[in-house]
N, C-alpha and C positions, 0 to 999 in steps of 0.2 A: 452526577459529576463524572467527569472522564478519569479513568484509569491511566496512572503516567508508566513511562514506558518500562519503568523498574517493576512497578504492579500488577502489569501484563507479563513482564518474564515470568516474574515469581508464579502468578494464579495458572498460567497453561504451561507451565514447567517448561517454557520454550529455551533452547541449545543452540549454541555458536554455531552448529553444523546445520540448525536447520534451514530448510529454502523454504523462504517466508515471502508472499506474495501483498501488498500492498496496494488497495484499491482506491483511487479518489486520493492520497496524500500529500499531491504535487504542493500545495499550499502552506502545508504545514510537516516540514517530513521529519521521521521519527530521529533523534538522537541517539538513541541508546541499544535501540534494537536492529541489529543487521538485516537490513532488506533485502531480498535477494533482484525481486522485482518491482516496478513500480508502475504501474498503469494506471493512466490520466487521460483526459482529453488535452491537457499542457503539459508541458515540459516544469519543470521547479522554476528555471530559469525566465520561462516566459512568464512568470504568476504574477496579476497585476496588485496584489498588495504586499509587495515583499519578497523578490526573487531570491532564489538561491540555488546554490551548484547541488547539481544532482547528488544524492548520495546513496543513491542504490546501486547496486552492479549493472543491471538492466532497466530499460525505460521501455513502454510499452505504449503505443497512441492506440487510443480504444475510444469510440463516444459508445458509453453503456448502454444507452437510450435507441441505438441504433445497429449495433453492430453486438456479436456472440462473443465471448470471452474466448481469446484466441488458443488456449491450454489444453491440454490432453488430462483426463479423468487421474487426482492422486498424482500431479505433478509439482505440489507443493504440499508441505508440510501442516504451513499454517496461514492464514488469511487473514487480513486487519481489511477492515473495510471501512469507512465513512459514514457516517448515519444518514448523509443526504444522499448519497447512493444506492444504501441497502432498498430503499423502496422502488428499486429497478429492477430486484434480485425478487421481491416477493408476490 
């Protein structure tokens, strides 16, 4: 079962200050926890089962599958990632 986003503060002691990177969350994006970034192959607002206004500071277009993670080494704090994504990453 997924960790709700109160879950995820508490267990990786994540801070108001930190810059939190978001991979794959266009679909469903987080409420509770400040995103700093958000990289998707969509936009929130284009998601076809339920758009919604962006609510990360930054929006990133990346196809995972095809292209490198555009970030510099330790340019974010912490990373939520998507479980249909991570098997891009392994």
């Amino acid at each position: 079962m997924p960790l709700s986003d109160f879950e995820i503060i508490s267990k990786f002691k994540l801070k108001p200050t930190d810059k939190i990177l978001d991979i794959g969350g266009s679909m469903k994006q987080h409420q509770d926890i400040k995103i700093d970034t958000l990289l998707d192959i969509i936009r929130p607002e284009e998601a076809p089962y339920g758009s919604s206004k962006l609510r990360a500071k930054n929006f990133v277009r990346v196809d995972i599958t095809r292209e490198k993670l555009p970030f510099k080494n330790k340019e974010f704090d912490f990373c939520l990632i998507l479980i249909y994504a991570f098997e891009y990453f392994v």
